[in-house]
N, C-alpha and C positions, 0 to 999 in steps of 0.2 A: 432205644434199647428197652427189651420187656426190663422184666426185673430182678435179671440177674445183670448186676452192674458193673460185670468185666466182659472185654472185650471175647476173651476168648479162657477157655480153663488148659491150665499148663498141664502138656502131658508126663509122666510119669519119667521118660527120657529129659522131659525138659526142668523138671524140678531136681531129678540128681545133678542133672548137669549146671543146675545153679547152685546146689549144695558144695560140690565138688569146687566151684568157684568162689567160697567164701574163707575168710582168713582163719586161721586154728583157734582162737578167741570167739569169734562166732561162727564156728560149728560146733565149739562145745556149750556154749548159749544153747543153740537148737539141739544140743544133745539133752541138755535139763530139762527145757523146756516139752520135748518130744516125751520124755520119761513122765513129767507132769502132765502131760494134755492125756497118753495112754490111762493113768492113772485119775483123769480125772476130776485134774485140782487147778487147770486154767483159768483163770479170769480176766476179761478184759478191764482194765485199769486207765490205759489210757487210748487215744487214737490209734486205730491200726495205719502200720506203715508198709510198707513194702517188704519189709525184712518178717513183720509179723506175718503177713499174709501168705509169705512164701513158706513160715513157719507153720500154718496152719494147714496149708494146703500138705504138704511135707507131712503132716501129723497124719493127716487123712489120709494118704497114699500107701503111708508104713502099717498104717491099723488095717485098712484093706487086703495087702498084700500079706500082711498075718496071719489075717482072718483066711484068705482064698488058701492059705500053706495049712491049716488044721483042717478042711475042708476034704472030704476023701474022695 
């Protein structure tokens, strides 16, 4: 693998459709957190896990998809 260290980048269909698949307790985790990452007060603290990195990616998708909706 160069150096990006995942296999493959989840698309856009495939990060809702793991949001959609998490319990109500952690979607509003990634609700906080998404309000924090836009806002620009994330920090990593400890190991990313799987739940983070889908959190992050998920950050990056909704900030894109903002940004392409103010776009004329």
């Amino acid at each position: 693998m160069g150096a990006n260290c995942y296999p493959a980048l989840m698309t856009l269909r495939e990060i809702q459709q793991a949001i959609a698949r998490l319990s109500p307790e952690d979607r509003a985790k990634l609700r906080l957190w998404l309000n924090d990452f836009v806002a620009g007060h994330t920090e990593q603290h400890e190991p990313e896990t799987k739940a983070s990195k889908l959190g992050r990616l998920a950050g990056r998708a909704v900030a894109d998809f903002r940004k392409r909706m103010r776009e004329p």
